[in-house]
N, C-alpha and C positions, 0 to 999 in steps of 0.2 A: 713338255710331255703331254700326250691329250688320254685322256682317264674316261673311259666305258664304263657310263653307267645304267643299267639295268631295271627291270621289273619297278619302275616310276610310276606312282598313282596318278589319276589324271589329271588331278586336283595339282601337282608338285610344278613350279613356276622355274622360271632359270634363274628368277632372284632367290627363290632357296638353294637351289644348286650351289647358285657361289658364294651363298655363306656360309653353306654347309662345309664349303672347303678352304675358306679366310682363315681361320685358324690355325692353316697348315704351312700359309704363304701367300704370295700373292696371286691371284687367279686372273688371269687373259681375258679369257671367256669361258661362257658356260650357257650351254644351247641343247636344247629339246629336239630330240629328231620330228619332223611332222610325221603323223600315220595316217594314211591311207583309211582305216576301218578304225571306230571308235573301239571295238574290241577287244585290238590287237596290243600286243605289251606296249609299251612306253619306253622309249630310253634317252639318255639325254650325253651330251660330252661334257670335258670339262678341260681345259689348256692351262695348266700350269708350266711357265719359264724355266722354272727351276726345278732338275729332276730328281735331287734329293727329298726336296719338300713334297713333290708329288709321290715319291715312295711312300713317305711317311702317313699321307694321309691316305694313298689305298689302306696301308698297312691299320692305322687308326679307324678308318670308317667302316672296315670290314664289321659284319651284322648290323648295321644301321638301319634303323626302320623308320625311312621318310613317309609321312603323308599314311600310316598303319600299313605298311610294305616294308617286308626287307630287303632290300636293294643288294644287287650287285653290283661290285666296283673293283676293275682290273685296268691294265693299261689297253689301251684301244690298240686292236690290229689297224694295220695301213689301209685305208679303203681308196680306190680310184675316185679319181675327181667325178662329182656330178650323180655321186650313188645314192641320194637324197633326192634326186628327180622324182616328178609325180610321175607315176605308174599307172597304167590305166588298169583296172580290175580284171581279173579273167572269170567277174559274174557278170560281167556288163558287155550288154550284146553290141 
């Protein structure tokens, strides 16, 4: 099951991700979307095998404040392949 995680400080690595969620099971992966703008929120996924464990630890992680953020954490919608592509700006002429 892959798990949407949310409002990520900049500072938060994909080795915290995944042992933020070791606890719950065993974790696949766990990866940072890249942004575009340093500004813009942060979010990162996270692939747990097993979709009981993966309930449990939305269910457990909910108000978690990684990195002095509190994060949101829900199961990821479906996104089309390649939605991670670099985008070119529409401030850049």
């Amino acid at each position: 099951m892959r798990i949407f995680i949310g409002n990520l400080a900049w500072s938060t690595t994909e080795g915290e991700l995944e042992r933020l969620f070791e606890p719950y099971g065993l974790v696949d992966r766990a990866q940072i979307a890249p942004a575009s703008e340093p500004r813009r929120i942060r979010v990162g996924f996270v692939v747990m095998p097993n979709p009981t464990e993966a309930q449990a630890a939305i269910a457990g992680l909910q108000g978690t404040v990684l990195g002095g953020q509190r994060v949101t954490i829900r199961v990821a919608r479906q996104q089309p392949k390649g939605v991670w592509r670099k985008r070119s700006s529409p401030w850049q002429a």
